[in-house]
PLY file of the C-alpha trace (Angstrom):
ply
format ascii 1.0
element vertex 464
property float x
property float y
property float z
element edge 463
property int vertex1
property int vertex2
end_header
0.00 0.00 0.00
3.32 2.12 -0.29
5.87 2.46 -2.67
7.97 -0.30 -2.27
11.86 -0.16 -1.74
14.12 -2.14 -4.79
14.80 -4.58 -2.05
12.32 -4.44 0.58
12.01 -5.64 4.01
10.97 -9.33 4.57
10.27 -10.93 8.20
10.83 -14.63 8.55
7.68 -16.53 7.38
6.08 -19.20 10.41
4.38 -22.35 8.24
1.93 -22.71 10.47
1.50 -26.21 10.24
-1.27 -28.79 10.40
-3.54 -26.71 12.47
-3.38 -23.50 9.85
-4.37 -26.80 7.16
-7.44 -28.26 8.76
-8.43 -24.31 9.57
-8.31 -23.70 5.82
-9.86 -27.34 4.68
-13.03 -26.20 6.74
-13.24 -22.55 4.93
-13.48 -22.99 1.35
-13.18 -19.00 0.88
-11.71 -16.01 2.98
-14.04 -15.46 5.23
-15.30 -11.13 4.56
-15.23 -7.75 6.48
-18.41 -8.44 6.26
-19.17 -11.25 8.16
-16.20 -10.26 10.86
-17.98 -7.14 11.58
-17.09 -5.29 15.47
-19.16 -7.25 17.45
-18.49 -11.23 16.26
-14.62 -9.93 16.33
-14.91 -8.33 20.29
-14.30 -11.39 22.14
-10.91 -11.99 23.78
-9.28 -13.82 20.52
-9.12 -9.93 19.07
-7.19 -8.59 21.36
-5.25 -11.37 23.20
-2.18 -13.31 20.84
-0.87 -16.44 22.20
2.54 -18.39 20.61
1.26 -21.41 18.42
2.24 -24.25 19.97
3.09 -25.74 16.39
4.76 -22.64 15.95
8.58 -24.01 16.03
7.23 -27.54 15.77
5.58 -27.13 12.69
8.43 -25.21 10.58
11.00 -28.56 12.30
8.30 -30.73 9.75
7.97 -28.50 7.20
11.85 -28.10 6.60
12.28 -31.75 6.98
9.77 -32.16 3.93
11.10 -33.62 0.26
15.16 -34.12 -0.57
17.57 -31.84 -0.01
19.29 -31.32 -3.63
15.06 -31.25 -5.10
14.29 -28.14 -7.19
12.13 -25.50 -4.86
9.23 -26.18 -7.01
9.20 -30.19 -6.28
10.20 -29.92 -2.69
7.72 -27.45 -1.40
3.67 -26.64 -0.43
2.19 -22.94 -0.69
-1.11 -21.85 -0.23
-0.41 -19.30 -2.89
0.35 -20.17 -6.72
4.34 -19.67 -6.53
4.96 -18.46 -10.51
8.54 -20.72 -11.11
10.55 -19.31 -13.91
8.80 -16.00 -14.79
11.72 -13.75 -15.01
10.87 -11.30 -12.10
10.00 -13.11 -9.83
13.53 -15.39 -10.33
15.43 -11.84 -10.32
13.71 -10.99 -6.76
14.82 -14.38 -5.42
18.16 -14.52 -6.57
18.89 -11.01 -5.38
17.41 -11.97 -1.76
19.32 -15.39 -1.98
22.38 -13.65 -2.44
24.68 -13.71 0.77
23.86 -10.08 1.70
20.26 -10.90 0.67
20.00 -13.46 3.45
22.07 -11.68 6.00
19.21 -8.98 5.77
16.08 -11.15 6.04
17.92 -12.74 8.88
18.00 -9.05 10.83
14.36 -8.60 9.68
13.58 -11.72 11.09
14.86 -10.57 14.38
13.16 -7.35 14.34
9.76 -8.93 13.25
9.87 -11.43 16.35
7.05 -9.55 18.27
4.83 -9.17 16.11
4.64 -13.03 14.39
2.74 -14.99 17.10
-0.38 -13.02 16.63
-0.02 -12.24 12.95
0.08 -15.70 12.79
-2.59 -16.81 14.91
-5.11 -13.97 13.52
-4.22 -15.65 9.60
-5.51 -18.55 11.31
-7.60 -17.42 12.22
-9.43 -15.05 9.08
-8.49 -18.41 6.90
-6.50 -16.62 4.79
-2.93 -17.84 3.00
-0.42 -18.35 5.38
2.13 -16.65 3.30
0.74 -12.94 4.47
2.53 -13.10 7.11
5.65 -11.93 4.96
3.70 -9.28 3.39
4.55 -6.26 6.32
7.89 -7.62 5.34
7.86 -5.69 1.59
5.46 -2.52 3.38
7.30 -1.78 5.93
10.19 -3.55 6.59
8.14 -4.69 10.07
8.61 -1.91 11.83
5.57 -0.66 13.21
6.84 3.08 13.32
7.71 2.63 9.24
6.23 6.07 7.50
6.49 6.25 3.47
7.11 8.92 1.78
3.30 8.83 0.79
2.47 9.03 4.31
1.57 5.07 4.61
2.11 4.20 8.22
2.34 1.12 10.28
3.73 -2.34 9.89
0.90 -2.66 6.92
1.56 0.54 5.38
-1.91 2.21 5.50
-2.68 5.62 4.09
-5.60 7.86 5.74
-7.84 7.10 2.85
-7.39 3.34 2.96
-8.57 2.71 6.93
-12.65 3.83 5.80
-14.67 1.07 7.61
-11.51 -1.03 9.10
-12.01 0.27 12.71
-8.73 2.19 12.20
-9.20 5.80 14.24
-6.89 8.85 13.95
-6.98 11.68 16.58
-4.91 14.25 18.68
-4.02 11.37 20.99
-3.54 7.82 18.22
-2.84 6.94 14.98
-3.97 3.14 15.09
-2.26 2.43 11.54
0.69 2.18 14.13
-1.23 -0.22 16.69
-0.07 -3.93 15.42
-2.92 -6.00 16.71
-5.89 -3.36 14.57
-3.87 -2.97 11.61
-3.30 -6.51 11.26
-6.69 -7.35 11.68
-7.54 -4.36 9.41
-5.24 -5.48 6.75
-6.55 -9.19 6.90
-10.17 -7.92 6.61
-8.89 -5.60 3.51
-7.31 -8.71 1.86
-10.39 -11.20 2.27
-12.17 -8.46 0.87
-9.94 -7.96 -2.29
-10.08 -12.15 -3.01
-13.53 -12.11 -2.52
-14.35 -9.50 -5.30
-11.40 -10.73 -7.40
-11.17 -14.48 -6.53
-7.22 -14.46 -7.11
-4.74 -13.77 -4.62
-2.43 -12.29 -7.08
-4.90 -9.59 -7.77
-6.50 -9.77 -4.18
-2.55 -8.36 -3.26
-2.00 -5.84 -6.38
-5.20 -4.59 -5.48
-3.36 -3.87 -1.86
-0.85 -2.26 -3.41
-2.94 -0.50 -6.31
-6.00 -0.15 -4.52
-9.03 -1.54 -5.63
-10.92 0.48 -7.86
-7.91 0.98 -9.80
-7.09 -2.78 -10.29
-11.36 -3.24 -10.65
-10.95 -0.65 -13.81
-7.72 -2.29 -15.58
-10.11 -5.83 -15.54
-12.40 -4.11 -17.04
-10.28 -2.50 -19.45
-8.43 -5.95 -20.26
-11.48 -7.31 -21.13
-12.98 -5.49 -23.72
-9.84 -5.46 -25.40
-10.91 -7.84 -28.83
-8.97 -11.32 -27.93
-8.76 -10.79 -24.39
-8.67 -14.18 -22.76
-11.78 -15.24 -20.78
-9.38 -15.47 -17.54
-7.96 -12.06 -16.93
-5.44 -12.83 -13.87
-2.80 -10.77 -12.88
0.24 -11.88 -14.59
-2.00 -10.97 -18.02
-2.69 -7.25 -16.79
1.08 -7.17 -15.97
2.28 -8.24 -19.32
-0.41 -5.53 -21.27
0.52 -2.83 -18.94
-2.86 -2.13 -17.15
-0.58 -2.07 -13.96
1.08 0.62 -11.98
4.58 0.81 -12.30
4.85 -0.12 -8.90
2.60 -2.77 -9.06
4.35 -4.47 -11.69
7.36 -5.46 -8.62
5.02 -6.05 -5.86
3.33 -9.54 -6.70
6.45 -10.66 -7.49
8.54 -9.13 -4.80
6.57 -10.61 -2.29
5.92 -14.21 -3.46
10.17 -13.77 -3.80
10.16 -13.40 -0.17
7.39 -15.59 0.80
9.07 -18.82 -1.61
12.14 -18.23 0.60
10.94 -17.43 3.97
8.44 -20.42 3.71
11.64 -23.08 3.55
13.97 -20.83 5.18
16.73 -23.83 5.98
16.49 -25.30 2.05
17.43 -21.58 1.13
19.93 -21.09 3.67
19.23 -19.06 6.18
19.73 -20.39 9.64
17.11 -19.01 11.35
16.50 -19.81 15.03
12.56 -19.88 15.16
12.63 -18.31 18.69
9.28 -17.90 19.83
7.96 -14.32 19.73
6.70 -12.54 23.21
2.67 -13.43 23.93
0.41 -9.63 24.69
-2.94 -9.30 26.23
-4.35 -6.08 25.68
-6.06 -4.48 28.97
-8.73 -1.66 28.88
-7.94 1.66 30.86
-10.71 3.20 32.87
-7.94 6.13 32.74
-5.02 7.78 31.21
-1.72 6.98 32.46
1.96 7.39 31.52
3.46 5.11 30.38
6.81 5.60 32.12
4.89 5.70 35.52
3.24 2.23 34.85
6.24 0.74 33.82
8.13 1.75 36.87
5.09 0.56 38.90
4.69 -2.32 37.18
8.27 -3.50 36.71
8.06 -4.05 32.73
10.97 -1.84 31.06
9.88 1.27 29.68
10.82 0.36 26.57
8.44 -2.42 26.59
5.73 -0.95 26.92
6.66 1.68 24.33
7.24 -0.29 21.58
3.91 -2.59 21.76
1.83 1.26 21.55
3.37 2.99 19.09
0.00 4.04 18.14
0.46 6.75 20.74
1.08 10.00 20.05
2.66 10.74 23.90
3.67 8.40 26.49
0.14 9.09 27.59
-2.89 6.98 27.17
-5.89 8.90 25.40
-8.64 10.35 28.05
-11.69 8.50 26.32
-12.98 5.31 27.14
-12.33 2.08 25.99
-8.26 2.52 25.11
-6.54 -0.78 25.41
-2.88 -1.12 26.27
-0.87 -4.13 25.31
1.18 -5.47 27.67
3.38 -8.57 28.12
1.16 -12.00 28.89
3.27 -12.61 31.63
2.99 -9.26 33.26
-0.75 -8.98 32.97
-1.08 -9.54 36.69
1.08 -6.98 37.77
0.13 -4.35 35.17
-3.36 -5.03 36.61
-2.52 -3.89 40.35
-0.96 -1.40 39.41
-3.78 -0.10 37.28
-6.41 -0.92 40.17
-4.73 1.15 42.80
-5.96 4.34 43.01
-3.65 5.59 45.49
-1.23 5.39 42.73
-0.62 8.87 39.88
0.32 7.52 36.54
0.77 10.87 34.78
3.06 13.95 35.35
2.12 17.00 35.99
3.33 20.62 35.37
2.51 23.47 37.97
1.67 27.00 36.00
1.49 29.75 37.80
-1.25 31.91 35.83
0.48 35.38 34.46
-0.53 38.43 32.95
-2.57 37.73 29.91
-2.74 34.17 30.21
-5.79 32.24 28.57
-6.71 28.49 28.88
-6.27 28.03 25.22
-2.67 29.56 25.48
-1.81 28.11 28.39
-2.87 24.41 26.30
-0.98 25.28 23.27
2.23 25.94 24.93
2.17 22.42 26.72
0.61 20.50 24.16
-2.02 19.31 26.38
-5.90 19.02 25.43
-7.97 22.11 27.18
-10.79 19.36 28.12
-7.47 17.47 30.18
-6.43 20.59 31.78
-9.88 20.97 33.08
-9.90 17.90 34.07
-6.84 17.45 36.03
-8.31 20.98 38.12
-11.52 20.39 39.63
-13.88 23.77 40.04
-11.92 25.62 36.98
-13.39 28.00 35.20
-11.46 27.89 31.63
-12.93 31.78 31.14
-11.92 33.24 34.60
-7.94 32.17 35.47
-7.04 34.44 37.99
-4.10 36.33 38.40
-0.95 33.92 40.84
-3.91 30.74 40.48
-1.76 27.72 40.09
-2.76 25.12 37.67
-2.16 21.36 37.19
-1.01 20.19 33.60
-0.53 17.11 32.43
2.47 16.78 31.09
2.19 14.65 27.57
5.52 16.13 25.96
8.86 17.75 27.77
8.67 21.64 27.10
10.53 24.81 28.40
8.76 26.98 31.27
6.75 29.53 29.75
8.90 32.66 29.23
9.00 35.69 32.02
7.32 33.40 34.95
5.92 35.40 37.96
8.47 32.93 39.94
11.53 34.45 37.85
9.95 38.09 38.84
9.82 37.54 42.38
13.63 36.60 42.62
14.05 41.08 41.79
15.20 42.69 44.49
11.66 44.84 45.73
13.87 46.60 48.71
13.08 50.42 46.83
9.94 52.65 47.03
7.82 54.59 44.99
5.59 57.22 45.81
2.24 56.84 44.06
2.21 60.19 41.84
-1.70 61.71 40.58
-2.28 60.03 37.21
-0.27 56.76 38.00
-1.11 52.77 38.21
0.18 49.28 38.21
0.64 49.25 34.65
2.59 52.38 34.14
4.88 51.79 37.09
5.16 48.29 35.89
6.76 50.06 32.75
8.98 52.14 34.08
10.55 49.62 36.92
10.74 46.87 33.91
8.78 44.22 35.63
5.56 42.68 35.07
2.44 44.01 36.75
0.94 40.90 38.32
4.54 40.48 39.95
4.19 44.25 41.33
0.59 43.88 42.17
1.75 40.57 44.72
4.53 42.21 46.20
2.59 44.92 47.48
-0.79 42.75 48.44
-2.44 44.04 45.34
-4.39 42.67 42.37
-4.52 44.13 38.93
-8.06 45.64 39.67
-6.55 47.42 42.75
-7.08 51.08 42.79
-4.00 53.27 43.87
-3.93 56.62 45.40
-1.48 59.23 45.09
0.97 59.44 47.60
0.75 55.77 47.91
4.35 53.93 48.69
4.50 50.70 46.49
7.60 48.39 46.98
9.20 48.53 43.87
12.50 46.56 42.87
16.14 48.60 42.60
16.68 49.04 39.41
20.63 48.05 38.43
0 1
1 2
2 3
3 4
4 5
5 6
6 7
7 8
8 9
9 10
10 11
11 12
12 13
13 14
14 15
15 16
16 17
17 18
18 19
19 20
20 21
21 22
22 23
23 24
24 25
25 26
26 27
27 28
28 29
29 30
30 31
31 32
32 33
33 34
34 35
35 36
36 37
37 38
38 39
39 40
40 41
41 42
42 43
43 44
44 45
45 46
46 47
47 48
48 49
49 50
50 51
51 52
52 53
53 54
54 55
55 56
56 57
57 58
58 59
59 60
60 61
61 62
62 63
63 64
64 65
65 66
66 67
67 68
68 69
69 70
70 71
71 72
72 73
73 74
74 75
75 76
76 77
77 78
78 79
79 80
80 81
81 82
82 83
83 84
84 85
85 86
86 87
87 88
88 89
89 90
90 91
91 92
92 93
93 94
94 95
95 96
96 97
97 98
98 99
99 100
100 101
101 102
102 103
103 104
104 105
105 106
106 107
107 108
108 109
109 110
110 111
111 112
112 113
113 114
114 115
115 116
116 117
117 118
118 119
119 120
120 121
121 122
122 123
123 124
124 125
125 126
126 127
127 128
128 129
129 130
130 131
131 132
132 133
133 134
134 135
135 136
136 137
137 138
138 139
139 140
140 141
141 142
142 143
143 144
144 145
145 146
146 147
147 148
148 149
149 150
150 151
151 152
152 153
153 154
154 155
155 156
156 157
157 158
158 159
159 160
160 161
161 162
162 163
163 164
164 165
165 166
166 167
167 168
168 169
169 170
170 171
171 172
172 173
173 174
174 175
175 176
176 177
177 178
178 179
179 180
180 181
181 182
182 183
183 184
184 185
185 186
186 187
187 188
188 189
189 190
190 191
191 192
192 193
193 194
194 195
195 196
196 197
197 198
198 199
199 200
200 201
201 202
202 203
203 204
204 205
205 206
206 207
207 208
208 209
209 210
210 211
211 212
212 213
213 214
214 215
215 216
216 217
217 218
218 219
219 220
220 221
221 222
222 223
223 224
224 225
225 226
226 227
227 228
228 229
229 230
230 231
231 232
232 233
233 234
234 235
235 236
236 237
237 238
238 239
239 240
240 241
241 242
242 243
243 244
244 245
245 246
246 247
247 248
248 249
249 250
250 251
251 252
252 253
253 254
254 255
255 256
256 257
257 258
258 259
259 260
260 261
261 262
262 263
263 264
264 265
265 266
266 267
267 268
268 269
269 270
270 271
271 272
272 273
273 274
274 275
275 276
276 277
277 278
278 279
279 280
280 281
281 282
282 283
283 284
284 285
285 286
286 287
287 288
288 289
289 290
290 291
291 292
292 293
293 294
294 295
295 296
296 297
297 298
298 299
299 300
300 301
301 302
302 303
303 304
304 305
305 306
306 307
307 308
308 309
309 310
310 311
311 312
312 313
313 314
314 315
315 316
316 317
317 318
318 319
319 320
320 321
321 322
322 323
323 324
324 325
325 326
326 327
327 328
328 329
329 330
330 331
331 332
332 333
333 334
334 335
335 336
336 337
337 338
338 339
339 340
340 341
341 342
342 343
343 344
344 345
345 346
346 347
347 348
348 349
349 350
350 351
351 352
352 353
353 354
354 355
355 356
356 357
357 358
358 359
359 360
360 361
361 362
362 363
363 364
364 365
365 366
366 367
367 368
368 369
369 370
370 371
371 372
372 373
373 374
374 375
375 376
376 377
377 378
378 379
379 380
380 381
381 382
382 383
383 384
384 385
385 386
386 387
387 388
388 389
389 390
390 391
391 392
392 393
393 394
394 395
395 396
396 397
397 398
398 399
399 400
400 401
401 402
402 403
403 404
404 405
405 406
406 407
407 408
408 409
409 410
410 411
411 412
412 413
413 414
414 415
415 416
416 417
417 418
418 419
419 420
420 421
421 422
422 423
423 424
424 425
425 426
426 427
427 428
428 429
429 430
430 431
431 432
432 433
433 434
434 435
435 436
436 437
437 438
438 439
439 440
440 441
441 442
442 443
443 444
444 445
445 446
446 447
447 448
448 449
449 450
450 451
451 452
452 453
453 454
454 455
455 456
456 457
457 458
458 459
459 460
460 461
461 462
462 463
């Protein structure tokens, strides 16, 4: 769904095994988006991943299938048509076969470790070819935090106009292209889709790539073409140049990668099959930081951050129904932590209201929501800050103190006096003793609305 790279990313491909098989041999198609709508995907299976247990097992049986010395063709299974000889698709596997070739899926491999168990299990678990899980592999290189130059994001590569009606949501607080249990699911739902309009998974994934109204029309343009065969499949559109440029790489690119990845030992990589980290994904009945709850919670930081990189801050979004993912085995923990109320899971920021400030300044220059300032200070009035008040902020990014603070003021030296002359106030002595009214107002137990009479003495500071 991005342009690709000349030699793009790859993650190891899982076989996964007999159970993937009999999951398939029971659906005879994909099943759709629309039959996997919200509420038949909400139980615990969407949000929670666990290892297969064939996981390692399976790929031991798999590599031990056929000869060693057979051509790939004879001596391997895919789910996919693999297209053996066509000229692109050899050039994309000899260039990944090649010793730097297979030194770099080997690093991908490692990267994509956290992310396989549930990829996995959800291809299970849609019914869907077992050899998408290299796909995130020519998108993005699996790395969730991947951006293209189109502004695809995520380990799927989606662009804003691609998430309509995948339960993808973008706001000032999450971009859940980045959030590696929706996407996936998104992307799954987006590929069933694709087969099930073009019943071919060559043009289920150019239309992926190409989107699908654009591979819909070159169909349709193939075929009434005089002598256009009655089959118009992918490799047909390719060769008559109904394709994007792009597009044209892609299919082949990826089953390059995926006829590789799928054998990984007969194409020699030594790969250790190391099982990827299990997640459970808890719902937050607040927002926290996520430095706080890692501390709390003894998971490292680090953790935590890279299994929500959906977030915009370290801080979870104020609406309901967020869901963290957190390591399986520190579910427990996370959950204590989480129930204690005793407990602050966000930093704050103390502002000391000035001259002139307003909420929706005050918001800008911290980068915090209005609606969480409010929040954090029970019995504001956004309209009426007064003049010293001191107000909580949460603190979602690290910024600077606002320039000129009323504490900076008060370290002047207010040991002269001033005689209140006819025709003066605050504001004009401000101005001539250089410092800000509020501050001059306070150190003479004033407010700004004070009125001043002449002959008044104000403490004012020595000027140097």
């Amino acid at each position: 769904m991005r342009p690709s790279h000349a030699l793009p990313g790859i993650a190891p491909r899982l076989v996964l095994g007999l159970a993937l098989g009999a999951l398939v041999a029971l659906s005879p198609r994909p099943l759709l988006a629309a039959e996997l709508g919200q509420e038949e995907m909400a139980p615990e299976a969407l949000y929670r991943s666990r290892p297969p247990a064939s996981l390692a097992g399976s790929t031991a049986a798999a590599e031990s299938q056929g000869e060693p010395g057979l051509a790939p063709e004879k001596a391997a299974e895919f789910s996919v048509p693999i297209p053996w000889g066509e000229p692109s698709f050899e050039s994309f596997r000899s260039a990944y076969l090649s010793e730097g070739g297979r030194a770099w899926l080997k690093a991908i491999m490692a990267r994509a470790e956290p992310f396989l168990p549930y990829i996995a299990e959800r291809i299970r678990w849609y019914g869907l070819p077992d050899e998408l899980l290299y796909l995130p592999v020519i998108e993005s290189e699996y790395s969730s935090k991947a951006v293209s130059r189109s502004g695809a994001m995520g380990l799927w590569q989606f662009m804003k106009n691609s998430i309509g009606g995948y339960g993808i949501r973008i706001d000032d607080w999450v971009d859940e292209r980045r959030d590696f249990m929706k996407s996936t699911d998104a992307a799954l739902r987006k590929l069933a889709d694709n087969y099930s309009r073009h019943e071919d998974w060559n043009l289920a994934l150019a239309a992926y790539n190409m989107g699908d109204g654009a591979v819909s029309r070159a169909v349709k343009k193939a075929r009434s073409v005089e002598g256009a065969p009655e089959k118009i499949d992918y490799w047909y559109l390719r060769s008559k140049g109904y394709l994007a440029a792009e597009t044209t790489s892609y299919v082949p690119k990826f089953l390059a990668v995926a006829s590789i990845l799928s054998y990984p030992a007969r194409n020699g990589l030594a790969l250790s099959w190391k099982e990827g980290p299990a997640w459970e994904s808890l719902e937050l009945r607040r927002s926290i930081d996520l430095g706080l709850l890692a501390e709390a919670a003894g998971i490292p930081v680090a953790t935590l951050r890279g299994a929500n990189p959906e977030l915009k801050y370290n801080v979870t979004p104020p609406w309901p129904g967020y869901r963290i993912k957190v390591p399986a085995g520190s579910v427990e923990a996370v959950r204590a932590v989480l129930d204690n109320p005793e407990l602050k899971l966000i930093r704050y920021y103390l502002h000391h209201v000035r001259s002139g400030d307003t909420l929706s300044a005050i918001a800008r220059h911290y980068g915090t929501p209005q609606k969480m300032i409010v929040d954090a200070n029970p019995g504001l009035v956004p309209d009426r800050l007064r003049l010293g008040q001191t107000l909580v902020v949460p603190a979602l990014k690290d910024v600077a103190a606002p320039e000129a603070t009323p504490s900076e003021d008060l370290k002047l030296d207010f040991s002269g006096t001033y005689t209140v002359a006819k025709g003066d106030s605050l504001w004009s002595i401000s101005l001539r003793y250089e410092v800000q009214p509020e501050v001059l107002a306070e150190k003479n137990g004033l407010s700004l609305t004070s009125v001043i009479r002449e002959g008044m003495a104000l403490r004012v500071p020595i000027l140097k």
